[in-house]
VEXKOL-627611 format. One record per residue: y, z, x of N, C-alpha, C in turn. Coordinates in steps of 0.1 Angstrom, whole numbers, plus 5000, padded with zeros to 4 digits. Layout:
N
YZXYZXYZX/...
***
This chain:
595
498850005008500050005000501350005009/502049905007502749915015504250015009/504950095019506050185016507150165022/508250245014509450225013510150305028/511250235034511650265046512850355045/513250415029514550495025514450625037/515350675038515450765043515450745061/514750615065514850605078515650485080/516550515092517250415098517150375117/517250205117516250225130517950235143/516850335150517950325159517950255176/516650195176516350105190515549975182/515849835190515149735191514249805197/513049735198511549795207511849775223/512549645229512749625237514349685246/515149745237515949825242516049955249/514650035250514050155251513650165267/514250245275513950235285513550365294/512950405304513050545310513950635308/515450575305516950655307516650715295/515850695280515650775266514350815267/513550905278512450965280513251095271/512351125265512351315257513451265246/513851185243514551125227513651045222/514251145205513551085193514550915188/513450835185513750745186512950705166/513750585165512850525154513050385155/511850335154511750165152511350115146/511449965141510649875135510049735138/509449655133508749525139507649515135/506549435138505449405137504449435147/503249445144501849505148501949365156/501749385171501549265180500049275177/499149385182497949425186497849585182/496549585179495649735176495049765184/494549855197493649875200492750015199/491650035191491350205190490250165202/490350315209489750325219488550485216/488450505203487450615199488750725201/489350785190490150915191491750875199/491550745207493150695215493150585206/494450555203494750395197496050405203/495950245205497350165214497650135205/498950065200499949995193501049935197/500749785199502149745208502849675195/504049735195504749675184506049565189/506349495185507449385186508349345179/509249325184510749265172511249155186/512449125183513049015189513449035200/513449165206514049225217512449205229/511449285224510449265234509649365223/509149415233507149465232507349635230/507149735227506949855232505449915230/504750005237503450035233503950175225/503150195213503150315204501750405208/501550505217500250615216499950645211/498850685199497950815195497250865196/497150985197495551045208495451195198/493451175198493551305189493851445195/494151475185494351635194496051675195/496351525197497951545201498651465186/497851375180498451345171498351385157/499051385145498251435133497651315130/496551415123495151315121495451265111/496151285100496451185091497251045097/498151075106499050975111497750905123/496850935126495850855136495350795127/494150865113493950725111494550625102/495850645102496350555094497050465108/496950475116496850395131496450305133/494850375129493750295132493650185122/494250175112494150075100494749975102/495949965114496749895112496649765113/496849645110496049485119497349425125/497149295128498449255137499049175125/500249205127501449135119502049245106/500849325111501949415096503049475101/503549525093505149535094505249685095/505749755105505849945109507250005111/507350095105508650215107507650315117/508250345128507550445134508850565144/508650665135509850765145508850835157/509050825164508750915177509250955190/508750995200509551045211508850965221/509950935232510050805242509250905255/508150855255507350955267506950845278/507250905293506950805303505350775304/504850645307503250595302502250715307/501250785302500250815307499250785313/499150625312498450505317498950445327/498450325332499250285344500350185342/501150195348502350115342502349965341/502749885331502549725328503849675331/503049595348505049545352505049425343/504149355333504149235326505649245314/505749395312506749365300507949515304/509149465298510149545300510249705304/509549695288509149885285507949925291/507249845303506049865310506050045315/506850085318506350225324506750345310/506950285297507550415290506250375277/506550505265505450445256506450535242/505650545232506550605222505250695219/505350815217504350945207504950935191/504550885184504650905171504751025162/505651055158505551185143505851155132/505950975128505750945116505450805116/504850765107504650605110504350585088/504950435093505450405077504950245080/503950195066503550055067504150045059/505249945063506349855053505849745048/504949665050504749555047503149515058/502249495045501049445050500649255054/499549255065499849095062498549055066/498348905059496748845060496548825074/495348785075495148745094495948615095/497148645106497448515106496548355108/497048275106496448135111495948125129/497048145133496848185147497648285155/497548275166497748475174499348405177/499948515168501748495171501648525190/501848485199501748485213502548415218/503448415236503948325245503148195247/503348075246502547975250501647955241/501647965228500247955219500047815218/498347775221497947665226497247625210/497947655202497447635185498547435187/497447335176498047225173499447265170/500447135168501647195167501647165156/501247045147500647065131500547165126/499847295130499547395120500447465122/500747535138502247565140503447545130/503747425128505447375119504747415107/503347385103503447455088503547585085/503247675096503447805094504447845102/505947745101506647795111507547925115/507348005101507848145101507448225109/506048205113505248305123505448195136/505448065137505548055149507148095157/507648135147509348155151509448305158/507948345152508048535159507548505174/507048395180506748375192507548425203/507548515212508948555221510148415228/508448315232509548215239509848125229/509848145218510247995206511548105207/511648305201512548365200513748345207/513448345221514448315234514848165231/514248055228515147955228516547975220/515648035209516948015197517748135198/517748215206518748345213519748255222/519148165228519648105241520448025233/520047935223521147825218522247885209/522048015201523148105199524348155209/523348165217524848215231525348125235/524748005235525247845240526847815227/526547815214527247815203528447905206/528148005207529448155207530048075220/529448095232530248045245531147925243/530747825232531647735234532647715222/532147765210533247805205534947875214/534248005222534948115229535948015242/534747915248535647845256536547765251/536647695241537547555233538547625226/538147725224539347845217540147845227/539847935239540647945250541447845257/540947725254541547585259542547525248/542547585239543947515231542947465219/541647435214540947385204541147445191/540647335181540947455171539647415165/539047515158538147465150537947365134/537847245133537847185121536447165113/536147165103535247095095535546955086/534546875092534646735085533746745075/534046655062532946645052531646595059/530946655048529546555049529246515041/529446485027529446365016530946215021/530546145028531546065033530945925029/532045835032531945665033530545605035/529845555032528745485040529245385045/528845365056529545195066528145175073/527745045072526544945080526744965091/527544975097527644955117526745105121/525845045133524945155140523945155133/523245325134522145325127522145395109/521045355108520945375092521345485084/522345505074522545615067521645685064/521545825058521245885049522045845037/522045835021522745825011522445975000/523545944994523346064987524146014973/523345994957523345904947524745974940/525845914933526646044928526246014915/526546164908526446174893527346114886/528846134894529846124883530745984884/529445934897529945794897529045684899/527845664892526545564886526545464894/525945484898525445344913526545314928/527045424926527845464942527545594948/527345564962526445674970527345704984/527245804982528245864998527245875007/527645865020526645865032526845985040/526046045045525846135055526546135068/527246225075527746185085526546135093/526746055103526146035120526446055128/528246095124528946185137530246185127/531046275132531946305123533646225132/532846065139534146005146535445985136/534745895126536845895120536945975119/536846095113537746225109538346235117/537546325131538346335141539346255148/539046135144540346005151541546035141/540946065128542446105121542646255124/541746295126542946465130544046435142/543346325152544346295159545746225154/545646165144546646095137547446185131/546346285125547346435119548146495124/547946505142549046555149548146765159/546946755149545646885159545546885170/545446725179545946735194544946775197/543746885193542846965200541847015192/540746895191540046945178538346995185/537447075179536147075181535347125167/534447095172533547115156531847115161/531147235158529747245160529447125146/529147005147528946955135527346945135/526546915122525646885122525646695116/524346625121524946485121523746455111/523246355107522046265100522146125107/520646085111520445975111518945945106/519045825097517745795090517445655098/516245725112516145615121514845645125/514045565132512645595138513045685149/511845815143512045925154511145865165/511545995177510745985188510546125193/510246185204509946285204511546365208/512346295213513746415213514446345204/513946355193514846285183514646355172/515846355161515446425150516646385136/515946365124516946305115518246365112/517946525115519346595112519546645127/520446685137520946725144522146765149/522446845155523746955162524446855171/525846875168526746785182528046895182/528246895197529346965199530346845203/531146845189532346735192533446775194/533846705198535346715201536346605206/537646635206538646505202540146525206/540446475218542146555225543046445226/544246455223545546395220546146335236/546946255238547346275249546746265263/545646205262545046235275544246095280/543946125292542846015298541746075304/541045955307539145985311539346105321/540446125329540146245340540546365331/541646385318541546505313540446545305/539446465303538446475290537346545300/536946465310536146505320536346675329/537846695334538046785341537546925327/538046915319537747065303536647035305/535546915304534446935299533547005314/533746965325533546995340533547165335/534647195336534947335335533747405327/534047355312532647405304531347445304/531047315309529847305318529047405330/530047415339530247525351530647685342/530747705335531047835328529847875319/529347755314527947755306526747825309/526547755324525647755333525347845337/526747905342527048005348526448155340/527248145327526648245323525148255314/525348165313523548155303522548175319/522748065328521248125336521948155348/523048175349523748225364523148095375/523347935369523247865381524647805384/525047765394526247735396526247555398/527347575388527447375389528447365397/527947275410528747245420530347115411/531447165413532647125409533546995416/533846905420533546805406532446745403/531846745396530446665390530846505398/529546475408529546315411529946245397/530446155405530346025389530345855398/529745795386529145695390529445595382/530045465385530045385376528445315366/528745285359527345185351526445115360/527245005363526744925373526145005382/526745065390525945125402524845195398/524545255386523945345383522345225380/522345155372521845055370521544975381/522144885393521444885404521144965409/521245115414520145185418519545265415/519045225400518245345394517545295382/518145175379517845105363518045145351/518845255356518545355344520045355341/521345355329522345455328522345605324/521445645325520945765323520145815335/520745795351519545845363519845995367/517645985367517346125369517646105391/518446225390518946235407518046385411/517046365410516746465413515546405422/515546265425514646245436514946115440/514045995447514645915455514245815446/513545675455512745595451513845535444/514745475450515945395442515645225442/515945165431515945045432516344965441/515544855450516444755459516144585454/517244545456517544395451517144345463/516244225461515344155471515344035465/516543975454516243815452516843735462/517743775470518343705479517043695491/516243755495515443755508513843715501/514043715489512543585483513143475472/514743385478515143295466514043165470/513543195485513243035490511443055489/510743205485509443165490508843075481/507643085484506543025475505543065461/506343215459505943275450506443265436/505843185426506743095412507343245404/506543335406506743455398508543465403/508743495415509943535417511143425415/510543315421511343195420511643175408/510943165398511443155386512043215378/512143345379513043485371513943395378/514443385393515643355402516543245394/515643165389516443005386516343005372/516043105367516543145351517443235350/518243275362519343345360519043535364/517743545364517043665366517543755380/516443825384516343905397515143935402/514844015412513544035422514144145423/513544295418513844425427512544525429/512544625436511644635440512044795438/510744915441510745045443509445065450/510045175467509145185472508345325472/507345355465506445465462506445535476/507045585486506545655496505145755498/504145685508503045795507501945735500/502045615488501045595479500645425480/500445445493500045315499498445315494/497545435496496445435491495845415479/496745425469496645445453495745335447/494545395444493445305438493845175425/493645085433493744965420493944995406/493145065402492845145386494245195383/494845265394496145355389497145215388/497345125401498545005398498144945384/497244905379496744835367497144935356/497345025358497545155346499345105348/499845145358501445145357501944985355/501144875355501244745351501344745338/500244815326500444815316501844895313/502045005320503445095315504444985316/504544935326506244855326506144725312/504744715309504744565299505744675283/505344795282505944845269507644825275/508044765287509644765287510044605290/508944525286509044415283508844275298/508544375304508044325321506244205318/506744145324505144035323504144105330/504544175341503644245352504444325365/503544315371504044425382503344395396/504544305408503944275422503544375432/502544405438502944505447502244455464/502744515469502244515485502144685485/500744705494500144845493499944835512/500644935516500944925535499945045536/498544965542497845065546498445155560/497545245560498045375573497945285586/497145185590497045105598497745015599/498744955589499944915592499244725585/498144745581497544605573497944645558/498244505554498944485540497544415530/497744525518497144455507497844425497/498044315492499144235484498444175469/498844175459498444085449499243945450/499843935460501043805457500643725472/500243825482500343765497500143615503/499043575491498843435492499643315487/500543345487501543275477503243245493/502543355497504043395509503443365520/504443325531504043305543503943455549/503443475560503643595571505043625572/505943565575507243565581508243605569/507843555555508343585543507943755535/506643755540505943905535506744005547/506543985559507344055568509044125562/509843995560511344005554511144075545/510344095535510344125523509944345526/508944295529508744465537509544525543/510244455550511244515559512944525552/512944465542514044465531513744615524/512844685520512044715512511944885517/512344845532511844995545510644995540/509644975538508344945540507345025551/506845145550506145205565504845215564/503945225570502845235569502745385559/501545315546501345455540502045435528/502945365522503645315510503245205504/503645235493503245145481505045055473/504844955478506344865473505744845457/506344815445506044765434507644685429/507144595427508444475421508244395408/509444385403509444365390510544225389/510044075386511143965386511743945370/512343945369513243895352513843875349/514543895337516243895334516644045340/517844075343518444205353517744285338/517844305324517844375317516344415314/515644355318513844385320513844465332/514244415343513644465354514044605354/515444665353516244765351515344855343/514944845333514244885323513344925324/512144835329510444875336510844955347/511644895356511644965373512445085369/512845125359513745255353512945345354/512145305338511245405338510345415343/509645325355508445345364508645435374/509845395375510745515383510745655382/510945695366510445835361509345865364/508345765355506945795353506045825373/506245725379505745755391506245955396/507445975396508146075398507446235390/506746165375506346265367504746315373/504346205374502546185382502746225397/503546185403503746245418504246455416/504746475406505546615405506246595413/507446525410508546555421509846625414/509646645401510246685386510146825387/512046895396511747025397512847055381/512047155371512947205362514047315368/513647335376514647465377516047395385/516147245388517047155391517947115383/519547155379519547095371520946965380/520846835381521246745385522446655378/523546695378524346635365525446505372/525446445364526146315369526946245358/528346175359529146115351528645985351/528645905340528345715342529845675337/530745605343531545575338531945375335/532645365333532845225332531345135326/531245175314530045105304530844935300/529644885297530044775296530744765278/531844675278532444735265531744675253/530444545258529844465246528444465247/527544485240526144425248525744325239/524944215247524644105236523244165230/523344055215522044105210521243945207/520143965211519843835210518943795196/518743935188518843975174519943835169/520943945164521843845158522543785161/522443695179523043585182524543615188/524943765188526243815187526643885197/527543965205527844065212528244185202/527644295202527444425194528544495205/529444605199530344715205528644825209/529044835224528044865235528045075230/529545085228529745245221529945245207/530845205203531245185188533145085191/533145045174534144935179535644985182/535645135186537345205183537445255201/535945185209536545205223537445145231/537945195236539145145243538545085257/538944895258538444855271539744885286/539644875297540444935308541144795307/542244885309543444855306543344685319/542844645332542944565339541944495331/541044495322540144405317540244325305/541644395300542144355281542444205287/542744135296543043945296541643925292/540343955298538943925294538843875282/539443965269539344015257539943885252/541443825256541543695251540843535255/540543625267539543455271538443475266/538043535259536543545255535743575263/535643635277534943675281534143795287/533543825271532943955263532344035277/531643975283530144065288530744095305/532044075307532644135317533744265315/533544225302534644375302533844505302/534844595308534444715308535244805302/534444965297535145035284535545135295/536545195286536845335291535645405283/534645435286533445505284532745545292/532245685290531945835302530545845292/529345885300528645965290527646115304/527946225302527346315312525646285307/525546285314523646295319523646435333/522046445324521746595335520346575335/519946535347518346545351518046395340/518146315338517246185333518246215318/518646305314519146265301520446265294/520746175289522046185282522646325276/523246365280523346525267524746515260/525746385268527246375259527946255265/528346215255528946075259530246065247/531345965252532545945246533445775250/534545845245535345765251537145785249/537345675256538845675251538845605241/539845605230540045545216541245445220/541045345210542145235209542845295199/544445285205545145345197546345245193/546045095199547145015193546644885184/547444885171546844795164546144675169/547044635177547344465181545244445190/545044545195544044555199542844615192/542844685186542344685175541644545171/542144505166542644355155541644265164/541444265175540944185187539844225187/539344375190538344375189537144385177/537844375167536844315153536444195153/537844135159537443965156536443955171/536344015181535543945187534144035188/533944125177532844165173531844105156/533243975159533043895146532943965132/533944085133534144095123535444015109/535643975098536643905094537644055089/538844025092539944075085539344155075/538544095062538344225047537244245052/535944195060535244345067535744435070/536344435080537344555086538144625076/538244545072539244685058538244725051/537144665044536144715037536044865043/535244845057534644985059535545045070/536745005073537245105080538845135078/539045055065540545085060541545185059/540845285056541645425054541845455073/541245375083541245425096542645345098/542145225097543145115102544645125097/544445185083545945195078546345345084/545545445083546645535093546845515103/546245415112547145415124548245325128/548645265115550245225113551345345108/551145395112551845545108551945645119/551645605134552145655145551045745154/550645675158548945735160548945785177/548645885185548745915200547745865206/547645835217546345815229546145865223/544145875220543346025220542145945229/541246075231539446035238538946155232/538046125233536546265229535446255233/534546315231533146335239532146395228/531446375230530446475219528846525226/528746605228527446615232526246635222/525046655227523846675216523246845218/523846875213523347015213522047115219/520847055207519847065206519146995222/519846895225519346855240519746915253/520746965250521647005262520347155260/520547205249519947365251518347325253/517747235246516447215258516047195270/517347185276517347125288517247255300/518147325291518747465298517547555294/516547585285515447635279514047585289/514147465297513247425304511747355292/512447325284511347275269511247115269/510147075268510046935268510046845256/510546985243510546885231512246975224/512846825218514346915208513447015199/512146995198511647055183511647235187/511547245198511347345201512547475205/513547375197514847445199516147495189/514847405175515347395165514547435154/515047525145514147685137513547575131/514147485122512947415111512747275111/512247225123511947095124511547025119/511746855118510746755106510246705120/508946625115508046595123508246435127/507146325135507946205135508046145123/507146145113507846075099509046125091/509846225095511046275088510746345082/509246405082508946505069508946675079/509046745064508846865072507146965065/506646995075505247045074505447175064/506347245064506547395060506547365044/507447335044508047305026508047185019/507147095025506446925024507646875021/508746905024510346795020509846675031/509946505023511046505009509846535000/510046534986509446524974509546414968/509046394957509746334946510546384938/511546344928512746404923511946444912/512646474904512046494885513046394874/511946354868512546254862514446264853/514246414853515546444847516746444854/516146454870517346434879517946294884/516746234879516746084880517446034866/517146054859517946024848519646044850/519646144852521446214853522046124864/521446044872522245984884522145864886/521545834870520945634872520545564876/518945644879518445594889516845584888/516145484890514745494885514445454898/513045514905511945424912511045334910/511345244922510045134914508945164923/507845114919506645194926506345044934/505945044944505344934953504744814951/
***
């Protein structure tokens, strides 16, 4: 039967309790981690969000009514226990905080009874993550699921506390807003009181913020939460956290120097590591020639080398021909894995085909300084030599090359780049590696719809030396004022500077091929306030949920976020979505058709 806790109030977390409250009466509460009776001794480690404490009873010393109601206890029930903080009798457990203290009981109260869980609430529990999300209430009592979401709390407060301090103010943007086609797919949301018109979900809450700058806020942030109805992946999720924000007056070095700061204050205080001040920064381009990636993980080597100039003339059609289609020849040299059995290259051959690569060349430099080649026969001696030695090539490595359009090879040699790095362990978490990309390209083509797509979104501001490009039409050399921070391989915030003068504006629709009443259609209320006197602005936004997994040392966002949907969008706990009820469907004019 479970009882009522009146009369007691608790005065320690379990894990607040330490030697300094030996010979104080104490009272607690939490849940039954473990029971152990040991004939006449019973252990009791109880738990709450703080940590662990062990509860003693022993006969003789305890009342026997309160022993065997001890002994009944199972794991997960729910305990009020007043007692007195006695240093261990046992040997002390350096595994947990309260290791050398214990608690003597003089009253114990079962608040709340509970079935055998599904599986053992524990650090690391190696239960499917299926059954896990469905019972995610208990998997949330986990200490290290507890600490994530401790950790992304303090992350929240700190930056609030910082943006405050810096002049920010806090705003809320709606989330029943405009729906507009550009980017990825809305959420919709049906109205009642207006029959076949549907408001969209934010994806980010950019116009608003571009009008608070219009409004004259100068200094906006917002914990927003965003929607996107897109194919998940594993750090992906339909609803997610962005720390945005949006400043008046300023250019890419003031957006960068506050966020710098942030950063270094963040770090600082959540795990006491120190971000070395100014954060490297790197243009796109360079980042992309040596790394393939605009997102490079620096936390090891193995950087891309361009080798179409020293194989334009061999005899090898594979290279030759990416060459005279406008392509490239680049290479990455595996240091060390010159050995690496056939089986494994043919494995990493199929990985680069998922990034659209035909295959994958390699030369394998035995320890004896003899070359085994898939291509060798194709190349002279004198040509394999140049190519090796382009390559720094030593006995004992493994070269692998990829020929294509730059946007293939970048791509496979990107991520082969990672994946070699992940299989080697060269992936220290406790590194954390942060880098600026700056100067993004301002268009990317899509060979989709025949068109050049806005590379950020269409309100980026291109540099100021590259706006003649813009009238000669020539798209795929301009470059944006666009910054996005990456740390260790991943994106965690990206921005830009905003266009803040009509006349350009105007230019970049039409050369995003949009017409004049497109542009008003979905972005009218933007375009006409900014004939009404609008300042520079830029902003940044980061991804919340990523940044704190990062800093958590967790390899999934799910694990940092209380009620996760899984990859089909659905959630395991509360089977959302459903079906509606026909009545709700009626009231908003709206019927399903079935397939």
């Amino acid at each position: 039967m479970a009882e009522s806790m009146q009369g007691l109030k608790r005065t320690h977390r379990c894990g607040e309790l330490s030697a300094a409250k030996v010979g104080e009466t104490v009272t607690i509460m939490g849940w039954v981690q473990k029971n152990r009776n040991k004939g006449g001794l019973v252990f009791i480690d109880v738990r709450d969000r703080s940590g662990i404490i062990q509860v003693v009873c022993e006969e003789g010393k305890t009342d026997a009514a309160l022993l065997e109601k001890a002994a009944s206890l199972r794991s997960e029930y729910v305990v009020a226990i007043v007692g007195e903080v006695a240093k261990r009798s046992g040997a002390v457990n350096e595994k947990i905080a309260t290791g050398e203290i214990e608690v003597l009981p003089s009253e114990l109260r079962i608040l709340s009874e509970s079935l055998t869980p599904p599986f053992q609430v524990e650090e690391n529990c190696k239960t499917k993550e299926e059954v896990r999300l469905k019972y995610r209430y208990l998997d949330l009592r986990r200490p290290d699921i507890q600490r994530n979401l401790m950790m992304k709390s303090q992350v929240m407060t700190l930056t609030r506390q910082f943006f405050a301090e810096e002049g920010f103010l806090e705003i809320e943007t709606p989330m029943l807003g405009k729906t507009t086609p550009e980017g990825a797919r809305d959420y919709l949301v049906p109205s009642r009181i207006h029959p076949g018109c549907f408001y969209g979900l934010p994806q980010s809450p950019q116009l608003y913020k571009q009008l608070l700058m219009c409004s004259g806020f100068d200094r906006y942030i917002q914990i927003a939460r965003c929607f996107r109805d897109e194919d998940l992946r594993a750090d992906r999720q339909p609803e997610f956290t962005q720390i945005d924000m949006e400043l008046s007056f300023v250019d890419v070095d003031d957006v960068i120097d506050v966020n710098e700061r942030y950063l270094a204050k963040l770090f600082k205080d959540v795990l006491d590591v120190d971000v070395q001040l100014p954060i490297q920064r790197m243009t796109w381009q360079e980042a992309m020639d040596r790394f393939g990636s605009d997102k490079p993980d620096l936390r090891f080597g193995m950087e891309l080398t361009n080798v179409t100039d020293v194989v334009k003339g061999c005899g090898f059609g594979v290279f030759t021909g990416a060459i005279e289609n406008g392509g490239s020849v680049r290479g990455i040299n595996a240091k060390g894995q010159g050995g690496m059995p056939r089986k494994k290259i043919d494995k990493l051959t199929a990985f680069v085909k998922d990034y659209g690569a035909k295959g994958l060349a390699y030369i394998a430099i035995q320890e004896d300084g003899t070359v085994k080649s898939s291509f060798a026969k194709f190349m002279s001696e004198e040509e394999m030599d140049a190519l090796i030695k382009a390559m720094d090539g030593q006995p004992g490595d493994l070269l692998l090359f990829a020929a294509d359009k730059n946007k293939v090879v970048w791509d496979s040699l990107g991520a082969l780049r990672v994946e070699l790095a992940k299989q080697l362990e060269l992936l220290d978490k406790n590194e954390y590696r942060f880098v600026w990309i700056t100067e993004f390209p301002q268009f990317e083509w899509s060979d989709e719809q025949g068109r050049y797509l806005a590379m950020h979104h269409p309100f980026t501001m291109p540099m100021e030396e590259d706006l003649p490009l813009l009238d000669k039409g020539e798209l795929g050399k301009i470059r944006a004022k666009a910054y996005d921070i990456v740390l260790n391989g991943n994106e965690i915030g990206g921005g830009s500077v905003r266009i803040h003068q009509n006349d350009i504006q105007e230019k970049m629709f039409e050369a995003l091929g949009f017409t004049k009443e497109q542009a008003h259609s979905q972005f009218g209320f933007l375009l006409e306030a900014f004939k009404y006197g609008v300042p520079p602005h830029a902003g940044l936004a980061y991804g919340l949920d990523r940044l704190v997994m990062l800093m958590a040392k967790q390899d999934s966002i799910r694990d940092v976020i209380a009620f996760p949907k899984i990859k089909d969008a659905s959630c395991l706990m509360t089977e959302a979505p459903t079906p509606a009820d026909e009545k709700q469907l009626e009231e908003l004019g709206l019927s399903v058709v079935s397939e």
